[in-house]
C-alpha positions in Angstrom: 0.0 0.0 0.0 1.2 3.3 -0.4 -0.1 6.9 -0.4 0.8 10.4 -2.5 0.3 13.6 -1.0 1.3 17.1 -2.6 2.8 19.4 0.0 3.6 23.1 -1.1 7.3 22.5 -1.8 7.0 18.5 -2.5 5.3 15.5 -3.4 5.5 12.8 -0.2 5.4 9.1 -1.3 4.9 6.9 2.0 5.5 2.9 1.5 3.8 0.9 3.8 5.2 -2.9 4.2 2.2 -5.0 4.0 2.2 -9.0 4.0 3.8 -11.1 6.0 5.7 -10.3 9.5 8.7 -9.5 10.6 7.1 -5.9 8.4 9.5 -3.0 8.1 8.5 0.7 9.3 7.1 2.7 6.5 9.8 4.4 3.9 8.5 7.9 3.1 10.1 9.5 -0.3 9.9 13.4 -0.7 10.4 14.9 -4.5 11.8 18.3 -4.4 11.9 20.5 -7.5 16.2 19.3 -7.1 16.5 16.1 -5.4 14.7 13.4 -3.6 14.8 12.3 0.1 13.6 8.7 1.0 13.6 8.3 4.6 12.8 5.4 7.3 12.7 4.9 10.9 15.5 2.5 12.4 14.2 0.8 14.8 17.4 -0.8 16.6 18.2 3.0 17.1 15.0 5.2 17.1 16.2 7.5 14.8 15.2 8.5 11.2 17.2 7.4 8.7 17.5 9.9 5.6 19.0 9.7 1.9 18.9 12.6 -0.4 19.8 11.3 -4.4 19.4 13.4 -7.6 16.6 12.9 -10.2 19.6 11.3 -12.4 20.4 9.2 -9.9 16.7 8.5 -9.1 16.5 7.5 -13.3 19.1 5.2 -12.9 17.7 3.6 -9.9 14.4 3.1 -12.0 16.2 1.7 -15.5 18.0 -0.5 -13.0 15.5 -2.4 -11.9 14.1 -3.9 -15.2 18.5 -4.8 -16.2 20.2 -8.0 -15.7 23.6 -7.8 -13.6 26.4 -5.4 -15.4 27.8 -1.8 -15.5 25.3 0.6 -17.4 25.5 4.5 -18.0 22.0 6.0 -19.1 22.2 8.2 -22.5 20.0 10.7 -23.8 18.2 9.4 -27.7 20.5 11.4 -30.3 17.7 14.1 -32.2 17.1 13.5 -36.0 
């Protein structure tokens, strides 16, 4: 499950793990007009645990997904 909410200065994903226990805390992802934070609460430490990428690192995380094991560089479609 998973909700979207539009905030005045981002858009906040929040993950929820849903199936079968042990479940993990919720990962909440924040798109900035720059970059994108993707935070979760540790719970062996109590504290928030927070990554900021960039939306080209954010592209290659997404291509990387759907790839078989390698070394990849994303390139922009030459124009006609």
């Amino acid at each position: 499950m998973f909700t979207i909410e539009h905030e005045y200065d981002a858009t906040v994903v929040t993950l929820v793990d849903e199936g079968k226990a042990p479940l993990l805390e919720d990962v909440t992802v924040n798109a900035f007009d720059d970059c994108v934070t993707v935070t979760q609460l540790d719970p062996r430490t109590d504290e928030v645990m927070q990554i900021t990428i960039s939306f080209s690192q954010l592209r290659d995380l997404q291509a990387a997904l759907d790839l078989p094991e390698g070394v990849y560089q994303l390139r922009k479609p030459k124009e006609a």
